[in-house]
C-alpha positions as CSV (number, residue, x, y, z in Angstrom):
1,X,0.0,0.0,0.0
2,X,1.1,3.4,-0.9
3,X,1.8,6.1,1.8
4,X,2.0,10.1,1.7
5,X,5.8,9.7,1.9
6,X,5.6,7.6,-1.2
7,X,5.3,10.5,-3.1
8,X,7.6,13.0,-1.1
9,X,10.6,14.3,-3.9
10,X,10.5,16.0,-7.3
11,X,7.8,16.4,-10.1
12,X,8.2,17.9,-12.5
13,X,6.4,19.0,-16.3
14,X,7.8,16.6,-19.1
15,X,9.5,19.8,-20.6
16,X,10.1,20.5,-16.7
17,X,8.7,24.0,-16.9
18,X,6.7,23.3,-13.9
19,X,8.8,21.9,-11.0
20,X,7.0,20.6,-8.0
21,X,9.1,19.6,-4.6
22,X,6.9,17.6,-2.6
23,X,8.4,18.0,0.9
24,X,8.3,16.3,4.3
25,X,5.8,17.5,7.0
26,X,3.3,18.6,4.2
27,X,4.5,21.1,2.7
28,X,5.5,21.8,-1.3
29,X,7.4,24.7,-3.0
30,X,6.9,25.0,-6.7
31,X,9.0,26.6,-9.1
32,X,7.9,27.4,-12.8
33,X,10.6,28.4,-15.1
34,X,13.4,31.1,-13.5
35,X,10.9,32.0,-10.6
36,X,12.1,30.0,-8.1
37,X,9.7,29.3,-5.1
38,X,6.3,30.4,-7.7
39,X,4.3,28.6,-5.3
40,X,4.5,27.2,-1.7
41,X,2.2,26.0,0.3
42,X,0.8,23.0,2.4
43,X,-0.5,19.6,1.1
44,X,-2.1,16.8,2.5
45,X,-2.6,13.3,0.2
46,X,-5.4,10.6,0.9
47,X,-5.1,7.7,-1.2
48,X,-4.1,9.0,-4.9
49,X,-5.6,11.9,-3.9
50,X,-3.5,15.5,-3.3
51,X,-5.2,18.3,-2.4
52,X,-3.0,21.6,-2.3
53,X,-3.4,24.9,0.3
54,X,-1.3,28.0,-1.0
55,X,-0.3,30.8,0.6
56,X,-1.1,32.9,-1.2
57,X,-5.1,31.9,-0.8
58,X,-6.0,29.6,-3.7
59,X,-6.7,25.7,-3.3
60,X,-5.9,23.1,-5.9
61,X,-6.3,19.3,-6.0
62,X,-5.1,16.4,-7.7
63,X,-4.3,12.8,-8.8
64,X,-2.0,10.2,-8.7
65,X,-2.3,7.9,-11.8
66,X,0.4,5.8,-10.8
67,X,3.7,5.8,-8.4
68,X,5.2,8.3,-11.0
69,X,2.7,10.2,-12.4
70,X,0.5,13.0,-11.0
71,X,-2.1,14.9,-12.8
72,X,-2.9,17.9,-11.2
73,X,-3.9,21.7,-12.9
74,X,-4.0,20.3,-16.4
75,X,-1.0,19.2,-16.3
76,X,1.1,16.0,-16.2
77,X,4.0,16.1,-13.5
78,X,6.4,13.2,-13.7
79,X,8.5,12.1,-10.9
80,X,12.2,13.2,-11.3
């Protein structure tokens, strides 16, 4: 059975644009392109299931299709 910390680590875009770290403790820190640290916020995962708190106010979910591969935003994140 999968845990949250099976997905802790690095996802990123296939042209890795979009760069997602996944840290311990629940939070994540998301870069896209030059603009290091885009996005931070917290996350909690049930299941397949991520679902995403920023700072900055917004909240954003998504799936994982399989051990590396998450959907999430309309986009596909890999696991680097």
């Amino acid at each position: 059975m999968k845990t949250e910390t099976s997905y802790i680590g690095m996802w990123q875009t296939a042209d890795g644009h979009i760069r997602q770290q996944l840290l311990p403790g629940g939070r994540y820190d998301e870069a896209r392109g030059n603009r290091e640290s885009a996005y931070t916020g917290r996350y909690e995962i049930t299941g397949d299931y991520i679902y995403y708190w920023d700072d900055s106010g917004f909240e954003a979910d998504g799936n994982f299709t399989d051990e590396n591969t998450l959907q999430h935003g309309g986009y596909t994140f890999y696991r680097k």
